[in-house]
C-alpha positions in Angstrom: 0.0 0.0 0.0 1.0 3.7 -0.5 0.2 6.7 1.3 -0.5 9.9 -0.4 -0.7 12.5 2.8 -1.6 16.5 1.5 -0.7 18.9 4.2 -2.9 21.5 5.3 -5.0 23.5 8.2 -8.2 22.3 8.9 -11.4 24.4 8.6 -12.9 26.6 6.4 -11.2 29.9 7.3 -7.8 28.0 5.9 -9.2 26.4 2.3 -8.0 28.4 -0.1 -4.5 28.9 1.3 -1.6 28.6 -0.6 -0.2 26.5 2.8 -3.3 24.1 1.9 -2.7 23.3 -1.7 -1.7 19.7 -0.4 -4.7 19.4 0.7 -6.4 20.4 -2.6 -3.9 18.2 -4.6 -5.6 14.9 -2.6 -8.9 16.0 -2.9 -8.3 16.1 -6.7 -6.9 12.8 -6.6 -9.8 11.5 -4.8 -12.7 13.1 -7.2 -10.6 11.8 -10.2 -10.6 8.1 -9.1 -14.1 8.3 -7.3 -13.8 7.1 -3.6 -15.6 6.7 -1.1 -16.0 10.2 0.7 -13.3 11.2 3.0 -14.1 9.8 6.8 -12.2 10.4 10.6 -9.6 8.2 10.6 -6.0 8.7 11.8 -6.6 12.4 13.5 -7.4 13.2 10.1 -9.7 12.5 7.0 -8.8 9.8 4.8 -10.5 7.9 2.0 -8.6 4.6 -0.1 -8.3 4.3 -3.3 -7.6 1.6 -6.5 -4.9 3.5 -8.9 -3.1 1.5 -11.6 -4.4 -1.8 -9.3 -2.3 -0.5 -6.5 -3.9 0.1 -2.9 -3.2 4.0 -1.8 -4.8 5.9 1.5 -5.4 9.3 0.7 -4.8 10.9 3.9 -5.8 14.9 5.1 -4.2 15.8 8.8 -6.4 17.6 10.6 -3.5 18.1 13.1 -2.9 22.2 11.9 0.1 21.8 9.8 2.7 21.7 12.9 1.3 18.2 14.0 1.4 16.5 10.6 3.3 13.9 11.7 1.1 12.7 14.2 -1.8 11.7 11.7 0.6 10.7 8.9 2.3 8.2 11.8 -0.7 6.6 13.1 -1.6 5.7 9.1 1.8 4.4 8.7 1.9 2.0 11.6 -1.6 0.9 10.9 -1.0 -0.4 7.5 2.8 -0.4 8.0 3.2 1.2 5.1 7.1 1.8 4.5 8.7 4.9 4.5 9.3 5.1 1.0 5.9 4.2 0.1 4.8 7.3 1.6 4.5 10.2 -0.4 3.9 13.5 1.1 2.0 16.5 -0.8 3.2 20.3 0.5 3.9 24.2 -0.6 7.1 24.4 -1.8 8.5 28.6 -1.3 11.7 27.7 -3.2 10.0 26.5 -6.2 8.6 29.1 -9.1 4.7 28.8 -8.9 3.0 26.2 -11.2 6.1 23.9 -10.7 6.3 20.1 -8.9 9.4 18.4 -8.4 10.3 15.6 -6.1 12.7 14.7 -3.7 13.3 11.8 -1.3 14.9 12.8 2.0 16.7 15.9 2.5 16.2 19.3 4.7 13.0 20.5 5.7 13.5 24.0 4.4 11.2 25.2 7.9 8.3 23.6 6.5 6.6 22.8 10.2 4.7 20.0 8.7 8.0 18.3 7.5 9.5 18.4 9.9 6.7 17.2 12.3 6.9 13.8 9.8 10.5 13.7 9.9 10.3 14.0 13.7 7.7 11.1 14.0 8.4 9.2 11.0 11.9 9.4 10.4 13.2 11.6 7.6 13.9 9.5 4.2 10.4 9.6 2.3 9.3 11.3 -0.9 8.0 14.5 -0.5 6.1 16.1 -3.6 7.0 19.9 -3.7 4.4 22.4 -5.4 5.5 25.1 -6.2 3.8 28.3 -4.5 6.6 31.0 -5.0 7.9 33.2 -2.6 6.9 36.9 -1.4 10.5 38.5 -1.6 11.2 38.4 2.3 11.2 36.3 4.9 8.9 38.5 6.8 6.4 38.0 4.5 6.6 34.7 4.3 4.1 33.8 7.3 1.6 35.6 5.6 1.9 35.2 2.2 1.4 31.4 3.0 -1.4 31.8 4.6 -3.1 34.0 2.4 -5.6 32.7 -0.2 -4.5 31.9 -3.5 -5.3 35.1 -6.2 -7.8 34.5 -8.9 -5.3 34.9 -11.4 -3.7 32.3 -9.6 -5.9 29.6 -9.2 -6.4 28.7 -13.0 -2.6 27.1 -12.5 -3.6 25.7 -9.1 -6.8 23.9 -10.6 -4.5 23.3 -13.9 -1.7 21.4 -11.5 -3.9 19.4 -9.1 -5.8 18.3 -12.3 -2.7 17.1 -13.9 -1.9 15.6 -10.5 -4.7 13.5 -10.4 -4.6 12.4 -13.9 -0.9 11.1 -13.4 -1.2 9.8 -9.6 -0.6 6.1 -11.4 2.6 6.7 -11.5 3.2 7.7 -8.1 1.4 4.7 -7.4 3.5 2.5 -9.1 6.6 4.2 -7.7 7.9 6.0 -10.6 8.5 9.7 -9.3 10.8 10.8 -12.4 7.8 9.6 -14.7 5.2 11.3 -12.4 7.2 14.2 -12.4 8.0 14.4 -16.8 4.3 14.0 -17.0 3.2 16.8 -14.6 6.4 19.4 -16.4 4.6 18.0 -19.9 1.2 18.9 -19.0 1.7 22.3 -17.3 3.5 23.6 -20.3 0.5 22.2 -22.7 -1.7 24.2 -20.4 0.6 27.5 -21.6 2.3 27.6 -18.1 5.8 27.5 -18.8 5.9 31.1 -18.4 4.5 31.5 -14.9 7.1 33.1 -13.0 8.7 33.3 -8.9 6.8 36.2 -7.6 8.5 39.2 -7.6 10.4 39.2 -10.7 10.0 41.3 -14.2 
């Protein structure tokens, strides 16, 4: 089995934050591949799921994003679902907006929910990094994430966690790299190449 946990704050107040598009990218994956509707389980919601005839939980802490690792830990030692099978869905300020990459292990970057998993759960997993851009400043940075996505931005934000969901069969068959190519392939189709970090001309 694989886990596919999307980080986010609970409650309504926090659904269109840019900190919550983990949270959007699993419910994507989850309308796409029509579970059952998301139920309490693991301090969290969480539905499962049949993609590419591969078992995957579908996991939403409910935590706030500094307790992550609590929810994401109780699902792991439930199924006992390894490390590596668990792929983690989060903001990403280092990345240009529009953008996904992957990495397996690694710094935390001050992500508090990372490091709340890497706390609990030990550190070597893959982590899926979407790309949300970054204010300019540090100082900024607490609020800009928690801030609501623009409307000019959330054409790539549906754009991305629909390509997500279309191409979750290779994350559930273990092929990052492919996942990845696909994701790069369809955001440029969708004539977002261009979208740029925040801040520059």
């Amino acid at each position: 089995m694989k886990l596919f946990a999307g980080l986010g704050n609970p409650g309504g107040k926090y659904a269109g934050n840019r900190h919550n598009i983990g949270f959007m990218a699993i419910d994507a994956i989850a309308r796409r591949h029509a579970t059952a509707p998301f139920r309490s389980r693991f301090q969290g919601e969480a539905t499962e799921a049949t993609i590419a005839g591969e078992k995957v939980l579908l996991l939403k802490p409910l935590t706030y994003m500094n307790e992550s690792g609590r929810s994401v830990g109780e699902a792991m030692r439930f199924f006992k679902i390894a490390l590596a099978d668990i792929y983690v869905f989060h903001d990403e300020l280092d990345l240009p907006p529009a953008k996904l990459r992957i990495k397996s292990g690694g710094g935390n970057a001050g992500h508090n929910g990372l490091r709340s998993i890497s706390a609990l759960c030990g550190n070597d997993y893959p982590r899926v990094r979407l790309g949300i851009g970054h204010p300019g400043v540090k100082e900024l940075v607490h609020g800009y994430v928690l801030s609501d996505f623009g409307k000019a931005e959330r054409l790539w934000v549906e754009d991305l966690c629909a390509a997500i969901a279309d191409d979750a069969e290779y994350l559930a068959r273990g092929d990052a790299p492919g996942f990845q190519n696909r994701i790069h392939l369809a955001m440029d189709a969708k004539g977002h190449r261009d979208v740029k970090r925040l801040g520059e001309k």
